[in-house]
C-alpha positions in Angstrom: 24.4 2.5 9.0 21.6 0.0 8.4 20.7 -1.0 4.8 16.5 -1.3 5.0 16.9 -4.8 4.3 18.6 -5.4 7.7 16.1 -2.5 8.9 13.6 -5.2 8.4 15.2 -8.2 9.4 15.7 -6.3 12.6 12.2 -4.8 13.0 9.9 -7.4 10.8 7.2 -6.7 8.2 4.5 -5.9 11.2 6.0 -2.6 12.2 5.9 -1.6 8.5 2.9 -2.4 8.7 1.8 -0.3 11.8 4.0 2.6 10.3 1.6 2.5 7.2 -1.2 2.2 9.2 0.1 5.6 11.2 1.3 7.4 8.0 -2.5 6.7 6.6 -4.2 8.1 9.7 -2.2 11.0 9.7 -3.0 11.7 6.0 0.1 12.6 4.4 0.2 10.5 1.4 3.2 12.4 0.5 5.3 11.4 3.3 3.8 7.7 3.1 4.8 7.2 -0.8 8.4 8.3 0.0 8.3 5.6 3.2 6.7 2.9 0.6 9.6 4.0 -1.9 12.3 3.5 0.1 11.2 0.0 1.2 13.6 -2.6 -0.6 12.5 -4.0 -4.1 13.8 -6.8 -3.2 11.1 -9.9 -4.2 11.3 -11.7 -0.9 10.9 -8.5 1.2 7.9 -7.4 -1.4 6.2 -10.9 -0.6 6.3 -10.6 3.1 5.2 -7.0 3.0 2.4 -8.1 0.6 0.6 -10.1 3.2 0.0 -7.2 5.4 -3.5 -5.3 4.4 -2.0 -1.9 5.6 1.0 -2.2 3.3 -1.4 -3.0 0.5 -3.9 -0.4 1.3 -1.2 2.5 1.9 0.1 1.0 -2.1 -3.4 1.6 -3.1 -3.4 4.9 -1.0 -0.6 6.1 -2.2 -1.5 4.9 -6.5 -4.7 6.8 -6.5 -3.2 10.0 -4.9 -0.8 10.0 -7.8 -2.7 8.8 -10.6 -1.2 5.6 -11.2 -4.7 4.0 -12.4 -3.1 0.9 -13.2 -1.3 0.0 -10.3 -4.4 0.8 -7.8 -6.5 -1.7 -10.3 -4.1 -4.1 -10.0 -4.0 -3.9 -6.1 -7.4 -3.7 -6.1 -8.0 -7.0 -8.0 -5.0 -9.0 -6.6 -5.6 -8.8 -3.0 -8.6 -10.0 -0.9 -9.3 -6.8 1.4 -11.4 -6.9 4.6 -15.0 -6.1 3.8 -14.7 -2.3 5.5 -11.4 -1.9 3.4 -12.7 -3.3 0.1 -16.1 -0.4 0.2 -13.6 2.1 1.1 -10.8 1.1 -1.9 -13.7 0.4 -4.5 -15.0 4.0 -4.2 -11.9 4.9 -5.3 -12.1 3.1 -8.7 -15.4 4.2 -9.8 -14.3 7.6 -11.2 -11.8 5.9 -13.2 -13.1 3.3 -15.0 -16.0 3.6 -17.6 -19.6 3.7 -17.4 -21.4 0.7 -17.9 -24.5 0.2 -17.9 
């Protein structure tokens, strides 16, 4: 059996990317945050993946959905998304941080 490091030697960072992409159309964030858990934690793996906008977005995805305010701020402040994706992610924000005014 194949360890998912080998999974993505084998198969690269793109198609996790596409299967992100895929698993975010379809809407089950469920299904997409046990697919972004069993990636490897490995650091080199997490770099590659972390150059892919869909993996990034699916992480930010996937931190709203389950409250993890912290993580989706980080994500949201470490990563320059596309101008369609950045509207879309920063909507998510505003009902969790404070008023200002």
């Amino acid at each position: 059996m194949f360890s998912m490091t080998s999974l993505l030697c084998r198969f690269g960072t793109d198609q996790v990317a596409r299967v992100c992409e895929m698993l975010e159309e379809s809407g089950d964030v469920e299904r997409l945050a046990r697919f972004l858990w069993s990636l490897p934690a490995d650091a080199h793996v997490q770099a590659e993946l972390d150059r892919h906008e869909s993996v990034v977005r699916a992480r930010a995805l996937v931190a709203y959905h389950t409250g993890n305010h912290a993580n989706l701020l980080h994500l949201l402040a470490s990563f320059r998304f596309t101008q369609a994706n950045l509207l879309n992610y920063t909507s998510l924000v505003r009902p969790i941080t404070p008023y200002s005014h």
